[in-house]
C-alpha positions in Angstrom: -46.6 -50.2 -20.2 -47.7 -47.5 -17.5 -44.2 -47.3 -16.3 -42.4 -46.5 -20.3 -45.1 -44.2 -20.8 -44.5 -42.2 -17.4 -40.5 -42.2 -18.3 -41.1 -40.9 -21.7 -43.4 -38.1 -20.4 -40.9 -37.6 -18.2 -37.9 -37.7 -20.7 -40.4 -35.0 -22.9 -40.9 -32.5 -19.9 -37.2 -32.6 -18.9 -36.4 -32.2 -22.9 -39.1 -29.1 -23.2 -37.5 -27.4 -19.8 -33.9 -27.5 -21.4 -35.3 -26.0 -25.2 -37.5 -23.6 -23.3 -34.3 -22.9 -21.1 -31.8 -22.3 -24.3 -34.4 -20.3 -25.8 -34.6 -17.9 -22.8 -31.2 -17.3 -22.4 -30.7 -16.2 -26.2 -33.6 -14.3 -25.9 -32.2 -12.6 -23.5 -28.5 -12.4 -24.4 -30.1 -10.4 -27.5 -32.2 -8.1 -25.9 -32.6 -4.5 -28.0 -31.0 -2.1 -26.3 -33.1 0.6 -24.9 -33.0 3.1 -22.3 -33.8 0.6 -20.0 -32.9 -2.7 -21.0 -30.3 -4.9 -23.6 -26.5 -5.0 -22.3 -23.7 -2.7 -22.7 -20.5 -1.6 -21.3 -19.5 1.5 -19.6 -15.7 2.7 -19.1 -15.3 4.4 -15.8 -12.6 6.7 -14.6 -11.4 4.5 -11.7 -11.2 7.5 -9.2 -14.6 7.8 -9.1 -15.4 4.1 -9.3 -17.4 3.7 -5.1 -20.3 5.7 -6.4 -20.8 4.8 -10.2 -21.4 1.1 -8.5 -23.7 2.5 -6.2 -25.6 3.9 -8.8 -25.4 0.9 -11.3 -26.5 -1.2 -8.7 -29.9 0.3 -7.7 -30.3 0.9 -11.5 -30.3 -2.7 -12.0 -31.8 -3.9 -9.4 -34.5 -1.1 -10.9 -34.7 -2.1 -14.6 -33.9 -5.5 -14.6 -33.5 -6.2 -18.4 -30.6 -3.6 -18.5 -27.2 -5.6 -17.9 -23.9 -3.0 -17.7 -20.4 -4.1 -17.6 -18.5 -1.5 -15.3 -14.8 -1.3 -16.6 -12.7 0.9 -14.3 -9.9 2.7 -15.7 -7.2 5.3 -15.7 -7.8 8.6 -17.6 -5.5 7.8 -20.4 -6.6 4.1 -20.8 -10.4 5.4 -21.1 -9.9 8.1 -23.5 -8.1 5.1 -25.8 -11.2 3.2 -25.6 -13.5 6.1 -26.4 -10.8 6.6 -29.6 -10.8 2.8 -30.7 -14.6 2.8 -30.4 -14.3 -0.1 -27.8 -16.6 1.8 -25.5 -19.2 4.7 -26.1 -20.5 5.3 -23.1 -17.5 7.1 -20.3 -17.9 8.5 -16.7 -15.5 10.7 -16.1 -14.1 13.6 -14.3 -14.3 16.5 -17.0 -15.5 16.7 -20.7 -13.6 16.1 -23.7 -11.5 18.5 -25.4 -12.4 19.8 -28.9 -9.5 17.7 -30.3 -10.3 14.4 -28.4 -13.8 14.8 -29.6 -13.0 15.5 -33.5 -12.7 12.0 -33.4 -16.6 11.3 -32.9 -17.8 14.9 -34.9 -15.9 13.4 -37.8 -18.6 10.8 -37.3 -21.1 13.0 -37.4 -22.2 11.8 -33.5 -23.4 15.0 -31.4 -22.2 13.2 -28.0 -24.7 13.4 -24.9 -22.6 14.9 -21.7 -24.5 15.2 -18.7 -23.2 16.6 -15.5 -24.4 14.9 -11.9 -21.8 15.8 -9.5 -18.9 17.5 -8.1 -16.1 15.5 -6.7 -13.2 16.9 -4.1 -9.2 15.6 -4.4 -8.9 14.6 -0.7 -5.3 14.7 0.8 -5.0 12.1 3.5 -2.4 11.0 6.5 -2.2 8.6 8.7 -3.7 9.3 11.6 -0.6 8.8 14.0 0.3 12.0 12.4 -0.2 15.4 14.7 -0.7 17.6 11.4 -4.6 18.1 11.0 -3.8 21.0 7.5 -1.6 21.5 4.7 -1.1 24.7 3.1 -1.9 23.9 -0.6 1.3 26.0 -1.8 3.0 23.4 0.1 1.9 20.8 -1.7 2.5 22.4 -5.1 6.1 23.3 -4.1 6.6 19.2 -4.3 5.0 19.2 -7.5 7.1 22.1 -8.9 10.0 19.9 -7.9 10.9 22.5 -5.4 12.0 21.1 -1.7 8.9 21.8 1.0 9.5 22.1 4.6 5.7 21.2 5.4 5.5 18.5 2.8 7.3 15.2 2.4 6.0 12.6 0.6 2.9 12.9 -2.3 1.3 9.8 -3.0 -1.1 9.4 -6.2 -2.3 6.3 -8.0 -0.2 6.3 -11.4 0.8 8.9 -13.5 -2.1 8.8 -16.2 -5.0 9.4 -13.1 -7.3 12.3 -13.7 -6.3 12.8 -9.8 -2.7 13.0 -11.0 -4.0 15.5 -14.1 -5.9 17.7 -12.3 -3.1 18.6 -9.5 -0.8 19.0 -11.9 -2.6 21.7 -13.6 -3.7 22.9 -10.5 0.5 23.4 -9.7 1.1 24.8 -13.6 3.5 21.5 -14.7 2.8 19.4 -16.9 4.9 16.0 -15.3 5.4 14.5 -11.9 8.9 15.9 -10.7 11.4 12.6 -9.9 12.0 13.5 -6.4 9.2 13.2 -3.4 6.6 12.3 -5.4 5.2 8.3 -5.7 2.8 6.2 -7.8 1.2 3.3 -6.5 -1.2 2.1 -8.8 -5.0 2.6 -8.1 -6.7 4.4 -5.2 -6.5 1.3 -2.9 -3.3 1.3 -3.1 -2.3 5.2 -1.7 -5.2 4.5 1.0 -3.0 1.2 2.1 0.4 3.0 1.5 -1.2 5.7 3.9 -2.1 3.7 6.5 1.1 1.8 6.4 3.4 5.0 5.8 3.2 8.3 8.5 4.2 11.4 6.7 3.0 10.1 3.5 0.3 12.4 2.0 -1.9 10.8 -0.6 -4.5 12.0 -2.9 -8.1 10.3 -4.0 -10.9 10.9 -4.6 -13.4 11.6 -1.1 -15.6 9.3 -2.3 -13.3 6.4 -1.6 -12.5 8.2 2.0 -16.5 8.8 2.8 -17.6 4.9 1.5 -14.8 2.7 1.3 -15.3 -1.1 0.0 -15.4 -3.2 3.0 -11.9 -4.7 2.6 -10.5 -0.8 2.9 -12.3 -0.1 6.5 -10.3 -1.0 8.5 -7.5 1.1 6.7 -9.6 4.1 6.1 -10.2 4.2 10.0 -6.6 4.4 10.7 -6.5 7.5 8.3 -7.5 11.3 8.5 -7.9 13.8 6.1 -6.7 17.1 6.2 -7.5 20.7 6.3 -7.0 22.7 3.0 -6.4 26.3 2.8 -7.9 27.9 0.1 -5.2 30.0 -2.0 -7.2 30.4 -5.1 -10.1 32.8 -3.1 -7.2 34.1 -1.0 -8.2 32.5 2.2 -4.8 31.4 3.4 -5.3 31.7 6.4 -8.3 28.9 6.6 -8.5 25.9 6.3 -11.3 23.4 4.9 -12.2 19.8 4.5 -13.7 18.6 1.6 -17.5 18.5 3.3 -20.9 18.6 1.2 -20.9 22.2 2.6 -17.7 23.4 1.6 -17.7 21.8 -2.0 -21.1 23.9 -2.4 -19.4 27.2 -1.0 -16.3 26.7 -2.8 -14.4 27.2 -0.1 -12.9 23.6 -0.5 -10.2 24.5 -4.0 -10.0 21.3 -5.4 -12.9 20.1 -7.0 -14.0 18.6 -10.1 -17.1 17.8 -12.1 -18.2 14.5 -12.8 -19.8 13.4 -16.3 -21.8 10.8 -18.1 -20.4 11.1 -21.5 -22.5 9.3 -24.5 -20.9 8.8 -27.6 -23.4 5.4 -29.1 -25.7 8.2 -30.9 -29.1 6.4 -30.1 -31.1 6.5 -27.3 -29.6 3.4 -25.6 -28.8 2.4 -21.8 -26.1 5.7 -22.2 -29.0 8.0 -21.7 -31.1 5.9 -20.2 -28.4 5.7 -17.2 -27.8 9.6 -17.4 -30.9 10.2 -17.2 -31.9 8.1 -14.0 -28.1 9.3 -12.3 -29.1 13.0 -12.7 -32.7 12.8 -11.7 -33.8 13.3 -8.3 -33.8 9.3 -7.2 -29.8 8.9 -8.7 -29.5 12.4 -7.1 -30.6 11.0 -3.7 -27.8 8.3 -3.7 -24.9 11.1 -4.5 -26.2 13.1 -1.6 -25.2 10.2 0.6 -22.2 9.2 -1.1 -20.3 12.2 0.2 -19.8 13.7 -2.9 -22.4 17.1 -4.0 -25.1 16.3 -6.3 -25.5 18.7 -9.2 -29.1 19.7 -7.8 -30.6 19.5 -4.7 -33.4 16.7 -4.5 -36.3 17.9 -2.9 -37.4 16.7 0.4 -41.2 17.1 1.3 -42.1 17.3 4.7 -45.8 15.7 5.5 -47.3 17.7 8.9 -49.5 15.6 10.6 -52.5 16.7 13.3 -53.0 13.2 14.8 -50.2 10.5 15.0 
């Protein structure tokens, strides 16, 4: 008799930790979403993808009831997910325009954009090569479909990358030219095709240069990155890598902001996430990431008499 009555206490614990179990997990699965805790998804310009990881990580590991889903994608793909309201919360590099925004005014959502960073286009060689610069009129010449004594070969990620966007603008065209110019897919990819490639020039962003995933280090050591000359603050004549320093002087010409944009029009893991990025802990982790924070975190310095 002892022995049924210790298996059916046993069979009514085991019973109680599965319910108990089920009932966590769809307590959980329905969190309400809050600055700092429920789940949602994030689309995220995939040039800029090494340091919104970073962040989302110690944010996490921080608030541990907020559960994002990183999706990394190409410019055009994450403005079409911001239009078919499968996302509402972006990270990108640059704001919307008034047109790609009518669709959420219509709405009557103000949008929440918050600026924490400035990001360089670094152009990168293999490292066999003896060129240490590249005159950035060179490098526009290619783009202009012109022929380039200097410049070979330009290597971007695809067509629709913001990288892609922004050096095309930067050149005055609106479309890569059909000659000298090659797409690869994502930044992985032109880091590879670098490293396999001398005379290749590619273009990402420096975050992926300055803290590569550990399956690129072995190509990102066998890579350099070159010298730009300034030709927009008519310093032609010197050249500048795309340092902390000369993002914050300008002397570096092709930068770019980086944005949280929130389109969900509550107070939800959106801001909650823009918030902690562009305070001075989320600041911290951009100031080692290569890339320059929008502000300065302080650092306090505590004098002691006696050790």
């Amino acid at each position: 008799m002892k022995y049924f009555l210790r298996i059916f206490l046993i069979a009514l614990l085991v019973a109680g930790s599965i319910f108990a179990c089920k009932k966590g997990g769809e307590n959980s699965a329905h969190v309400e979403e809050t600055l700092t805790a429920g789940t949602a998804t994030f689309v995220v310009d995939n040039t800029i993808q090494p340091i919104v990881e970073d962040v989302l990580a110690v944010f996490e590991s921080i608030y541990i009831r907020a559960q994002i889903k990183q999706v990394n994608l190409n410019e055009n793909a994450l403005l079409q997910a911001l239009q078919q309201d499968t996302a509402k919360v972006a990270v990108m590099a640059r704001k919307l325009t008034p047109e790609e925004e009518k669709h959420f005014t219509d709405k009557g959502i103000t949008p929440k954009v918050i600026p924490f960073a400035t990001d360089a286009i670094a152009l990168i060689i293999n490292k066999s090569s003896l060129d240490t610069v590249v005159n950035l009129n060179e490098v526009f010449k290619i783009l202009q479909g012109s022929e380039s004594q200097k410049v070979k070969r330009l290597v971007f990620d695809n067509a629709n990358s913001s990288v892609t966007k922004f050096m095309l603008n930067e050149a005055g065209v609106s479309g890569l030219p059909q000659k000298n110019v090659y797409s690869q897919g994502t930044a992985q990819d032109v880091i590879k095709y670098v490293h396999d490639n001398p005379g290749a020039i590619g273009l990402v962003g420096v975050n992926w240069i300055v803290q590569p995933p550990s399956e690129l280090l072995t190509y990102v050591e066998n890579i350099k990155v070159l010298g730009v000359n300034n030709v927009k603050k008519g310093k032609a004549n010197a050249y500048f890598k795309p340092s902390q320093t000369n993002i914050a002087t300008g002397n570096y010409p092709l930068t770019r902001t980086l944005y949280v944009l929130n389109y969900q029009g509550k107070n939800g893991l959106g801001m909650g996430f823009a918030n902690y990025i562009s305070a001075p802990d989320g600041q911290r982790i951009i100031l080692k990431s290569g890339l320059l924070p929008e502000t300065i975190p302080e650092r306090s310095i505590q004098v002691r008499n006696k050790l």
